[in-house]
Residue, then its C-alpha position, 0 to 999 in steps of 0.5 A: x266705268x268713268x266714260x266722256x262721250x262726245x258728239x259733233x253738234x252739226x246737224x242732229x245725224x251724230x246726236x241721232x246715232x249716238x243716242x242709243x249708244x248712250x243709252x247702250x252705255x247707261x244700261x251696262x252701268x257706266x257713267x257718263x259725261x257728255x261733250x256737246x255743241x250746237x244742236x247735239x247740246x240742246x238735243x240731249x238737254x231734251x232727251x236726257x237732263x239727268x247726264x252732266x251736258x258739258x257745252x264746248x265750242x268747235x271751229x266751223x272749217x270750210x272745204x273745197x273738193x279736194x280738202x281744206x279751205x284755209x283762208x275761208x276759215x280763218x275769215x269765218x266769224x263764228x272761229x272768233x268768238x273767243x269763247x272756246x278756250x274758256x268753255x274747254x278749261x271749264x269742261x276739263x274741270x267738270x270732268x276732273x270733279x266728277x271723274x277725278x280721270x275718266x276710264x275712256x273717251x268716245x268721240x262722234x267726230x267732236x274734237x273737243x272730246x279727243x282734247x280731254x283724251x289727250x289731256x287726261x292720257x286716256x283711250x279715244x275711241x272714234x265712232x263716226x262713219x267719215x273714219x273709213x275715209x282715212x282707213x281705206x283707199x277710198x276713189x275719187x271722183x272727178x274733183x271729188x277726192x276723200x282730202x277733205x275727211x283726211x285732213x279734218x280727221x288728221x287735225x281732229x283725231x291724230x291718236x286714237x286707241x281704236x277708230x270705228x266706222x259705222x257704214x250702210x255699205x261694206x268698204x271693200x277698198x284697200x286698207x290703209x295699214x297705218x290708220x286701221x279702222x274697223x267698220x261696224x253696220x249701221x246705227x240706226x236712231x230709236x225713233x226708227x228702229x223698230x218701225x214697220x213699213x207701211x207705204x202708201x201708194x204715191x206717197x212720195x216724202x222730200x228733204x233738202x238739208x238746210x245745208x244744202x246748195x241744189x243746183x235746182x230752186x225749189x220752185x223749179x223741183x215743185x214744177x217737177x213733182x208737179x208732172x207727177x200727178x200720179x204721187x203726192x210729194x211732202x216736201x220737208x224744207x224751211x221755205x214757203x213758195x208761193x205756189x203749190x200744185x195740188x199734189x204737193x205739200x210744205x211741211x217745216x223740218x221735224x225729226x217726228x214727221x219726217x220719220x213718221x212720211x218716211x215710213x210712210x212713202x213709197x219713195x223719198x227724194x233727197x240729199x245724200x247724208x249717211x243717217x237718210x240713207x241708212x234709215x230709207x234703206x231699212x225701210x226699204x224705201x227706193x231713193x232719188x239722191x241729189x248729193x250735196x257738193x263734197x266728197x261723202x254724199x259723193x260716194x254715198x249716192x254712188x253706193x246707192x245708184x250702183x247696188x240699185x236701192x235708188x238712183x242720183x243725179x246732180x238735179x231732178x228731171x221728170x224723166x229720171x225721177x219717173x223712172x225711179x218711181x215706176x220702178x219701185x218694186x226692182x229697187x227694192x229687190x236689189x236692195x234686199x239682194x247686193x252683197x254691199x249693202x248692210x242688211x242688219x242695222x245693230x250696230x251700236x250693240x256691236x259698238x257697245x260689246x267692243x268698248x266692254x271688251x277694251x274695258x274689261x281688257x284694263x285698255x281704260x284702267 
């Protein structure tokens, strides 16, 4: 069958996760396309140069706590380039020549991708984990409400022949019967899967998102690690302080390194993103999470602190942090043992089996 994938380019969390599904999709014979931006084109430029890499441009919406920012949007330089109507025309006709009309449209939170379903009136299937967002009456917290997913997944996605969310937790939350979306486990990147966990003692890895707005400095998280003589923390940013204590150590962002500390850790400390987790969690790797300001790290790190598998806070203190690290081996006990959280990782098997069964159903023909 003739399938478009697309995946969102913000980040490489999308790019990871839809990495074996594209393999999944190459190894049953189909063919494919991809709709990429940003960081997911260069990604799989890298890793598959034999696939036709169609590059499009995305707007850059901002957010507030409870949904859109309007205004900040339209001032943001990067929705004014005037590249984007080209690149969507140009990418139509790539898949026009090569497919004549494709069977499907799989999305990874790309719209670009859903706008040539719609265009060739052919299925979208949405693969992301923001869609439990719009399929489940998910809680607020404080200013933190599930809007800004609604309104982005409304303007993304309006139609879709199904809506698949990937999750590290089960979403037991009521379901919103107009908008149904099945959840699958979680999707876990080639470059993890398969790995054995090895911890060393006091071994501690760090991320911060280069995305990130901590309340804390970096130096004043360096002052905390540095009361903990007791672990060595690797600390993956892309910053240089000018003062390091002897258990600490600076390592520029890589995706290789990081999963090869990771592995390696006996606890990690970082932001709330649903890729991080889902791979701290099958390496049985306890978290401190300090969630980002919106709505998904939000409930990610609730999730987390509740099951047990780690705590979160709005900054690192020496206390909590503390806490977390002597009491490693009960968070990995609660982990194994919530009912909530996923303890299988295969989902893009379960994914791919559900596209084969619409296709064989004639949904594509």
């Amino acid at each position: 069958m003739k399938i478009v994938l697309g995946v969102c380019g913000f980040g490489l969390g999308h790019s990871v996760r839809e990495r074996p599904v594209l393999e999944g999709l190459l190894a049953r014979g189909h063919q494919v396309i991809l709709v990429t931006n940003d960081q997911s084109h260069d990604f799989f430029n890298r890793h598959f140069p034999e696939v036709p890499n169609l590059r499009v441009y995305v707007p850059v919406i901002h957010t507030t706590p409870q949904g859109l920012d309007y205004q900040a949007t339209a001032d943001d330089p990067r929705n004014g380039q005037g590249e984007e109507q080209r690149a969507f025309w140009t990418a139509c006709a790539e898949v026009e020549r090569r497919f004549g009309r494709p069977d499907l449209v799989v999305s990874d939170y790309d719209m670009v991708s859903a706008q040539v379903a719609y265009l060739f009136d052919v299925p979208l299937v949405t693969l992301d984990q923001q869609s439990k967002f719009l399929g489940y009456e998910c809680p607020s917290f404080g200013d933190f409400t599930p809007g800004e997913h609604r309104r982005r997944l409304g303007y993304f996605f309006p139609k879709a022949a199904r809506r698949v969310a990937t999750s590290f937790f089960a979403v037991d939350y009521p379901a919103v019967p107009r908008f149904p979306v099945t959840v699958i486990p979680p999707i876990l990147g080639r470059d993890v899967a398969g790995r054995v966990p090895a911890p060393e003692p006091g071994r501690v890895t760090v991320y911060l998102s280069a995305a990130s707005s901590l309340a804390q400095p970096l130096e004043e998280l360096v002052e905390v690690f540095a009361e903990l003589t007791e672990h060595h923390f690797t600390c993956f940013v892309d910053a240089d302080p000018t003062r390091l204590p002897a258990n600490v150590s600076i390592r520029p962002v890589s995706r290789a390194a990081f999963v090869d500390s990771l592995s390696r850790s006996e606890a990690v400390v970082a932001t709330a993103g649903h890729n991080l987790i889902t791979e701290a969690l099958y390496l049985q790797v306890p978290m401190f999470l300090v969630p980002f300001h919106h709505y998904e790290q939000q409930l990610n790190a609730r999730v987390i602190s509740e099951s047990g598998a780690g705590r979160a806070a709005e900054t690192v203190t020496r206390a909590e942090l503390g806490e977390l690290l002597e009491g490693l081996e009960e968070h990995r006990r609660r982990s194994r043992e919530s009912d909530r959280l996923f303890t299988t990782f295969d989902g893009d098997t379960v994914f791919l089996d559900m596209v084969e069964a619409m296709l064989h159903e004639g949904v594509g023909a």
